[in-house]
C-alpha positions in Angstrom: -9.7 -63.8 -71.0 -12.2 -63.8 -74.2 -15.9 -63.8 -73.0 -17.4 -67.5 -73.4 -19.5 -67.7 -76.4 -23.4 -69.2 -75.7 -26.0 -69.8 -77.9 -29.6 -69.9 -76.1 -32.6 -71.4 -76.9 -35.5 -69.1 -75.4 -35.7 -66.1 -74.8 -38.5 -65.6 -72.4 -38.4 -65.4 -68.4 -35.4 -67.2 -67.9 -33.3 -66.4 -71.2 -33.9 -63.1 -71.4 -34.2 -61.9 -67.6 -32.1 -63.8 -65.6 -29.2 -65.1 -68.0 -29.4 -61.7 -70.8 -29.3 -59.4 -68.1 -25.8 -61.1 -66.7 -24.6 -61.0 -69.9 -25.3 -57.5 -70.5 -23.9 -56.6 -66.8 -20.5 -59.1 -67.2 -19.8 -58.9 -71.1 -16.2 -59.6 -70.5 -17.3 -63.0 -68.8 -20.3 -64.2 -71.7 -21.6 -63.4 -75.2 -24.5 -64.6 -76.8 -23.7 -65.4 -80.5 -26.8 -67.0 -82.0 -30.9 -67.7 -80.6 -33.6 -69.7 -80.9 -36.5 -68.6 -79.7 -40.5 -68.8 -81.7 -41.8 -65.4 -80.4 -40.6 -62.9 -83.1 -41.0 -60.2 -80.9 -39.0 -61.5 -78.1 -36.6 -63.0 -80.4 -36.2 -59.2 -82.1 -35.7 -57.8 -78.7 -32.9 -60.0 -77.5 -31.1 -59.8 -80.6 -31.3 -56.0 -80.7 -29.9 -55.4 -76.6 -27.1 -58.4 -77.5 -26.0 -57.6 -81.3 -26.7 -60.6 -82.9 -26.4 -61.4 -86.4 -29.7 -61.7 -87.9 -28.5 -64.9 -89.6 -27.9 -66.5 -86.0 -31.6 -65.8 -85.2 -34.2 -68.8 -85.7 -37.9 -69.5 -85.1 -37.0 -72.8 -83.7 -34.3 -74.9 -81.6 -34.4 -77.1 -84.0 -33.4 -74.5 -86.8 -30.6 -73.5 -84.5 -28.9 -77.2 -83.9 -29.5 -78.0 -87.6 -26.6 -75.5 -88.4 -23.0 -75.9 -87.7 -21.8 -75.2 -84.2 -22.2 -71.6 -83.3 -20.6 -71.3 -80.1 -18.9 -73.6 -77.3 -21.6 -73.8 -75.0 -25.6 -73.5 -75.2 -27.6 -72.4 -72.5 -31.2 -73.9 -73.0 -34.1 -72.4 -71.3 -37.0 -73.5 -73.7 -40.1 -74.9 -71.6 -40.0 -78.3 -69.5 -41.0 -80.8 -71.9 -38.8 -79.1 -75.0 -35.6 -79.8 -72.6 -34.9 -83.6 -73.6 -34.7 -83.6 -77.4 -33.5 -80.3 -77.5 -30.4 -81.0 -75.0 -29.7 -84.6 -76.4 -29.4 -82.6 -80.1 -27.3 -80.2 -78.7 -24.5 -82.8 -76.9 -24.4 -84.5 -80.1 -23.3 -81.8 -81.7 -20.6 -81.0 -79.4 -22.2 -78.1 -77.1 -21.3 -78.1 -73.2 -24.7 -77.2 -71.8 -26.4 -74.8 -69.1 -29.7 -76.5 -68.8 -33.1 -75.0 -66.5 -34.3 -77.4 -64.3 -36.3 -79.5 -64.3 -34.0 -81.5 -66.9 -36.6 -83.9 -67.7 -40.3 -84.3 -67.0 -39.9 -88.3 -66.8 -37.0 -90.1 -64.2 -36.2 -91.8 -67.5 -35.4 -89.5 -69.8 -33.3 -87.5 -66.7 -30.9 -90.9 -67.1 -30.5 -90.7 -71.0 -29.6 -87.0 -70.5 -26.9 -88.0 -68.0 -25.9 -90.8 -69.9 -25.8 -88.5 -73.2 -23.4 -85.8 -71.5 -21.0 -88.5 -70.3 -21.0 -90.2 -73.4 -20.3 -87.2 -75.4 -17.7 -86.1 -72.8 -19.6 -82.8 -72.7 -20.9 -80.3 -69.6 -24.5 -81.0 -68.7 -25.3 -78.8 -65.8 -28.2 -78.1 -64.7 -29.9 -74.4 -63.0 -29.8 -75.5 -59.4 -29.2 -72.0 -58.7 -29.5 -71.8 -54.7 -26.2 -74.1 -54.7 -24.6 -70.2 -55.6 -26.2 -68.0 -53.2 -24.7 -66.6 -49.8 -27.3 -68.0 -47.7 -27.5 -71.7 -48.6 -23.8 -71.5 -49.3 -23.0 -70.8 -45.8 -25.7 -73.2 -44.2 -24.1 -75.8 -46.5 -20.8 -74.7 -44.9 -21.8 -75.2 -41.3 -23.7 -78.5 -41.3 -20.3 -80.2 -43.4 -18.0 -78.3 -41.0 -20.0 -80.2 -38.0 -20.8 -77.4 -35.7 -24.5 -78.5 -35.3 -22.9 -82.3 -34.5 -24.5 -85.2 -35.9 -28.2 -84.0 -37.8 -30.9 -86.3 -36.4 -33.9 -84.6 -38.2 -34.2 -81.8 -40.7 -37.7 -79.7 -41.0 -37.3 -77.8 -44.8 -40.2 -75.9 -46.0 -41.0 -74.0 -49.5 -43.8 -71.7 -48.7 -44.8 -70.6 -52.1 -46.5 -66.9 -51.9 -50.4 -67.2 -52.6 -49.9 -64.9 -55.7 -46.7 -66.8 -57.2 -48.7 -70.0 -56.4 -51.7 -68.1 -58.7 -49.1 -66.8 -61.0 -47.1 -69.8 -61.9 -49.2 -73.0 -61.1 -52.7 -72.2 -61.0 -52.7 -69.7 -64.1 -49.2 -70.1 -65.5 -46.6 -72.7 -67.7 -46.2 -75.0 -64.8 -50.5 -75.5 -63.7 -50.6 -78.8 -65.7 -48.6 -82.0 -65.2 -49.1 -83.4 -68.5 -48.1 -80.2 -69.8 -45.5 -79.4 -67.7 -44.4 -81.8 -64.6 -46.2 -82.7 -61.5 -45.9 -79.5 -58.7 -42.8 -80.9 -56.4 -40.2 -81.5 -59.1 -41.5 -77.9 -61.0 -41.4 -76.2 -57.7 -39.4 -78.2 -54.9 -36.2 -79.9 -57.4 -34.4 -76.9 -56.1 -35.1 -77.9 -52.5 -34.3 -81.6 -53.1 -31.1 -80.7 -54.6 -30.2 -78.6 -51.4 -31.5 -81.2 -49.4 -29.1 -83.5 -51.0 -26.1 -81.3 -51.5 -26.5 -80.5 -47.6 -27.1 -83.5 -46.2 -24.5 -85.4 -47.8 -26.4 -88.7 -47.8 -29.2 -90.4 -50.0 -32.8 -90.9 -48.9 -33.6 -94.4 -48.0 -37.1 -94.3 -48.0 -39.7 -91.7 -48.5 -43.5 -91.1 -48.2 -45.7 -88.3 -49.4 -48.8 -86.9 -49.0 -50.5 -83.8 -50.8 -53.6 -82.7 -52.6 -55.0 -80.0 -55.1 -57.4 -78.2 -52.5 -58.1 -74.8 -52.6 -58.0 -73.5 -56.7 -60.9 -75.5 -57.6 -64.3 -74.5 -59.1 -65.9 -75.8 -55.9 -64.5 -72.9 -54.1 -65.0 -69.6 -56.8 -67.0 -67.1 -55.0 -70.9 -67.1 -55.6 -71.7 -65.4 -59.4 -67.3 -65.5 -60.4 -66.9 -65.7 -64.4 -64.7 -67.0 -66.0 -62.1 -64.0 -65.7 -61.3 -61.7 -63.6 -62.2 -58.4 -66.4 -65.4 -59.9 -66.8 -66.9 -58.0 -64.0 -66.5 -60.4 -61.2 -69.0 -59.3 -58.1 -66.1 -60.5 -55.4 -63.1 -58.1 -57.1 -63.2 -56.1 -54.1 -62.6 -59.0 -51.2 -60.5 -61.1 -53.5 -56.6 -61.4 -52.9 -56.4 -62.7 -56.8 -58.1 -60.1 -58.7 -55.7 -60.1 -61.9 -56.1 -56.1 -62.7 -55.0 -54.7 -59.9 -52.7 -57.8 -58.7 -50.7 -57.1 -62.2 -51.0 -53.1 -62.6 -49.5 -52.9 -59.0 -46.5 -54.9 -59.6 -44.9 -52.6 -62.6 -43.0 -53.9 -66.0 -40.6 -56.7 -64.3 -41.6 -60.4 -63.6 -44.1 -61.7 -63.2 -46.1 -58.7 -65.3 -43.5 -59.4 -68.2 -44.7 -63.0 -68.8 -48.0 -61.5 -70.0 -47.2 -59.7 -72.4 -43.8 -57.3 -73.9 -46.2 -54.3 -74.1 -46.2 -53.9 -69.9 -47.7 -50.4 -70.3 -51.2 -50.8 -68.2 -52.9 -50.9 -71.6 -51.3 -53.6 -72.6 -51.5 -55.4 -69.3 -55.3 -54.9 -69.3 -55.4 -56.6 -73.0 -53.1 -59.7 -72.1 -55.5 -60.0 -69.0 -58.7 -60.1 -71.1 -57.1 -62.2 -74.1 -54.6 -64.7 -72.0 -54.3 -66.9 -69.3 -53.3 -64.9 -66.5 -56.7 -63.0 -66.7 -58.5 -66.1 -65.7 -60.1 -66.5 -62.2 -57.8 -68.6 -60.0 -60.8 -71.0 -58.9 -61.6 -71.7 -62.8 -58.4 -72.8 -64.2 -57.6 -76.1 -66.2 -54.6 -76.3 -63.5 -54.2 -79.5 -62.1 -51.0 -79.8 -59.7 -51.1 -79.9 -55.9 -51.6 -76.8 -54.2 -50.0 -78.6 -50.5 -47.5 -82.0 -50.3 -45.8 -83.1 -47.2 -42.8 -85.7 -47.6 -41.3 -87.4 -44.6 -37.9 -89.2 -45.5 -35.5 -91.4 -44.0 -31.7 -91.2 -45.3 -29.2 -93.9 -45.4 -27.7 -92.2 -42.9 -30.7 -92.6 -40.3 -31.5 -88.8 -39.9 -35.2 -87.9 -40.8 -36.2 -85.2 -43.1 -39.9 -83.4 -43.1 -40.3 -81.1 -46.3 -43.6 -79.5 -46.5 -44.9 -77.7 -50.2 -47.6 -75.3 -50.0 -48.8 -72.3 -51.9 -51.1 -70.1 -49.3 -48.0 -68.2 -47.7 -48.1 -64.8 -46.9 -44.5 -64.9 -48.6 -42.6 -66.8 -51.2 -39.9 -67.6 -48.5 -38.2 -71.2 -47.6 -37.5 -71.8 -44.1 -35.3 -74.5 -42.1 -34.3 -76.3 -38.9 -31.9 -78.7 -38.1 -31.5 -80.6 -34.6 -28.2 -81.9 -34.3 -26.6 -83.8 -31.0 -24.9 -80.3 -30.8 -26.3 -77.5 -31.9 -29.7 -76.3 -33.5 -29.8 -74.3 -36.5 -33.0 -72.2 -37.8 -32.9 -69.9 -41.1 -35.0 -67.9 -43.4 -34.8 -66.7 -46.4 -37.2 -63.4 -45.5 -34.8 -62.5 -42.6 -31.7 -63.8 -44.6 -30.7 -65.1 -40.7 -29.2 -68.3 -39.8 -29.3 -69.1 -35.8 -27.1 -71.9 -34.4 -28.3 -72.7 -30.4 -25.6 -74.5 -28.9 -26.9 -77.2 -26.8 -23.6 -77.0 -24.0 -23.4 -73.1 -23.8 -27.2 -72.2 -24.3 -25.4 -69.4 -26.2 -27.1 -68.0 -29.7 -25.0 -67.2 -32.9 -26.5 -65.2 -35.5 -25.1 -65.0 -39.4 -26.2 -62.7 -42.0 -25.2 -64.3 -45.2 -26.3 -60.8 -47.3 -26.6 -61.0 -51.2 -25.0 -60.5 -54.3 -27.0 -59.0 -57.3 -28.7 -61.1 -59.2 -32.1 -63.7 -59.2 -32.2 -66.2 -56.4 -30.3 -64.1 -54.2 -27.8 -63.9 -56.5 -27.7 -67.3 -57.2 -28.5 -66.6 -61.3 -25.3 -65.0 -61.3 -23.5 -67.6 -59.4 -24.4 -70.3 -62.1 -23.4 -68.0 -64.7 -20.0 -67.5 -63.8 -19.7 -71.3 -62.0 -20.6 -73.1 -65.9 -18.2 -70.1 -67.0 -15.2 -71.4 -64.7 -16.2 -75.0 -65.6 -16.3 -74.7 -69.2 -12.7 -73.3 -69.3 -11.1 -75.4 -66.8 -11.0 -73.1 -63.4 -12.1 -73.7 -60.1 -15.9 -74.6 -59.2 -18.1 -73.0 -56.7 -21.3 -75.4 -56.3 -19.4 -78.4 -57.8 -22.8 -79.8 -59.0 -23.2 -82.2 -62.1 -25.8 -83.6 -64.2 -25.5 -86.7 -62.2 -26.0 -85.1 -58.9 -29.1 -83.4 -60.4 -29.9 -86.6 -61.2 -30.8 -87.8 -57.7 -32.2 -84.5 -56.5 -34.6 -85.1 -59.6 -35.5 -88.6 -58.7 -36.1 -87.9 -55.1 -38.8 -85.0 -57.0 -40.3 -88.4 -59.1 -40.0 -90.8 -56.2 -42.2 -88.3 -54.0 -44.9 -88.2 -56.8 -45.1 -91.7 -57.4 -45.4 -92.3 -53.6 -48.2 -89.3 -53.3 -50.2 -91.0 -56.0 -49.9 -94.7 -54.7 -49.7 -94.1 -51.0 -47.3 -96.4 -48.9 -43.4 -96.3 -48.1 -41.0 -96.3 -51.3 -37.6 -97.7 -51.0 -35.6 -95.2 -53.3 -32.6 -97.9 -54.0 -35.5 -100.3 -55.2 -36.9 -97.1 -57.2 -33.5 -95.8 -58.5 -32.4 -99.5 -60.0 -36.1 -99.2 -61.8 -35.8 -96.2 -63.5 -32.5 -97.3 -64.4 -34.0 -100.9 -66.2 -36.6 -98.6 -68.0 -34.2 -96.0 -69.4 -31.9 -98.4 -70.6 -35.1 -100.5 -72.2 -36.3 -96.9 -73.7 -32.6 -96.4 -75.3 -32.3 -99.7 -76.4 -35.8 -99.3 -78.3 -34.9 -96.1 -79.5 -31.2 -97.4 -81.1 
């Protein structure tokens, strides 16, 4: 079998980490042919470890789609707002596409993408990566198989680790909603799509609660400037003191989203000249830091998902009460418990791992959109369409956050539909 041929757009955390790496480890599965990607040096880099033609190489996504097609597929991992035009161009031109998640930043625009990709009769999948790993492959298993009985009420948390929390959404891409998108469909799309994929029914209704609390000015320790290498007085006593946070952590991610000089001179620069340097409580970040949704599903079980980012780890953890059994699972212990309600008796699974990010779930994507592509069997069997509702449970727990109250998603869902197909019609 000749190695599928992909052309990526950005070549940064995702592009270059995750999806090069795989490529690099499996090249009789992939191949990248051609890249887009702004940073020259990054760009250099990846075209150097994958042996890419120079002329394939361009500053810009849209250089790359303005050229004949390059390749069969196109795996695009530019930032959250780039992903709409940048996709839709890339359907139209006849690419089957691997695209990060979020797929949109507006429920609107994740319709036209669907709508594109059916149209065009093309591949839109998109990086719901923890569809493809042992553990949430085998709790997805045992709920469908019925061992836990009919689920009554589901308790799903994503405790985001303190310094990822700093990292990523205080500091980081995703600290802005207008720049990026609002915290639970940045951070937590991944857990509605499980939630969905799992549960096997839509939500009904929804209401949602959350707030930006903790990285505020209003809580910066007495006489903090405005970065960390400015010499702040509480450097000692402060779990967010960038220098030696970074320097500890060595030349992988997160450290490699500074800067491509990781050497601890070059860290120290990026942390005086960049964002990451910045004190935590004197960011322009504006996303919630906590959000609670409860839910209701068509059928009748109740779901609580709780967001926050002051764990101790960046772990998810679950229960589900069924009229059988009871099953309890983490992603630090990689243990799922089922309590049988008739025996009293405990059963423990280990799911393990497979290499990879996600727990391995970056590589099951990779060879899932690989399998799909040419026609063999499927693994997560997720489409752009069943991203779709995963996405606008994401937007439906936003809007509710903002304007308080109970949301009826099939109210919601017909909505979003009437305005995307307004927004196309203006656009045609």
């Amino acid at each position: 079998m000749q190695p599928l041929e992909i052309a990526l757009l950005g070549a940064g955390g995702r592009g270059n980490f995750a999806y090069g790496r795989y490529a690099e480890l499996n090249p009789h599965m992939v191949r990248f042919v051609a890249l887009a990607e702004p940073n020259e040096e990054r760009r250099e880099r990846f075209r150097e470890r994958h042996g890419i033609p120079s002329e394939r190489c361009f500053a810009s996504w849209e250089e790359l789609l303005a050229q004949p097609q390059l390749a069969e597929t196109l795996l695009n991992a530019t930032m959250d707002r780039m992903h709409v035009e940048s996709t839709l161009a890339a359907l139209d031109r006849g690419y089957h596409v691997l695209l990060e998640k979020p797929m949109a930043v507006t429920p609107e625009e994740c319709v036209r993408l669907v709508l594109a990709a059916e149209e065009h009769g093309r591949i839109l999948q998109i990086c719901h990566v923890l569809r493809y790993t042992q553990f949430w492959g085998m709790l997805h298993e045992i709920v469908q198989s019925g061992r836990l009985g009919r689920v009554i009420n589901v308790d799903h948390r994503e405790n985001v680790a303190y310094w990822h929390m700093a990292h990523s959404f205080v500091r980081g891409n995703w600290r802005s909603a207008g720049e990026s998108s609002p915290m639970i469909l940045a951070k937590c799309c991944h857990d509605m799509d499980i939630l969905y994929w799992i549960l096997g029914a839509p939500v009904r209704r929804m209401t949602s609660f959350g707030k930006l609390l903790y990285y505020r000015a209003d809580n910066a320790p007495a006489g903090a400037p405005e970065r960390c290498t400015d010499g702040c007085p509480a450097q000692e006593t402060c779990p967010f003191y960038a220098p030696r946070f970074y320097l500890s952590r060595g030349s992988d991610w997160p450290t490699s989203a500074l800067t491509t000089d990781t050497s601890p001179d070059g860290v120290l620069r990026a942390l005086r000249e960049g964002p990451y340097g910045r004190c935590v409580f004197r960011c322009d970040n504006d996303v919630v830091d906590n959000q609670v949704i409860n839910m209701e599903l068509e059928s009748e079980a109740t779901v609580t998902f709780t967001m926050h980012g002051h764990s101790h780890n960046n772990v998810r953890t679950v229960r589900y009460d069924g009229t059988r059994a009871t099953l309890l699972a983490s992603e630090a212990t990689d243990e799922i418990a089922i309590y049988d309600h008739l025996t009293g008796s405990v059963e423990t699974f280990r799911p393990g791992h497979v290499y990879g990010g996600h727990g391995g779930g970056d590589t099951g994507i990779m060879q899932d959109f690989v399998s799909a592509v040419k026609g063999g069997p499927r693994q997560g069997a997720t489409t752009a369409r069943a991203s779709l509702e995963s996405h606008l449970m994401a937007f439906a727990a936003e809007e509710a956050r903002a304007a308080g109250g109970v949301l009826d998603m099939a109210a919601y869902r017909q909505e979003v539909e009437a305005r995307a197909l307004n927004q196309s019609l203006d656009l045609a």
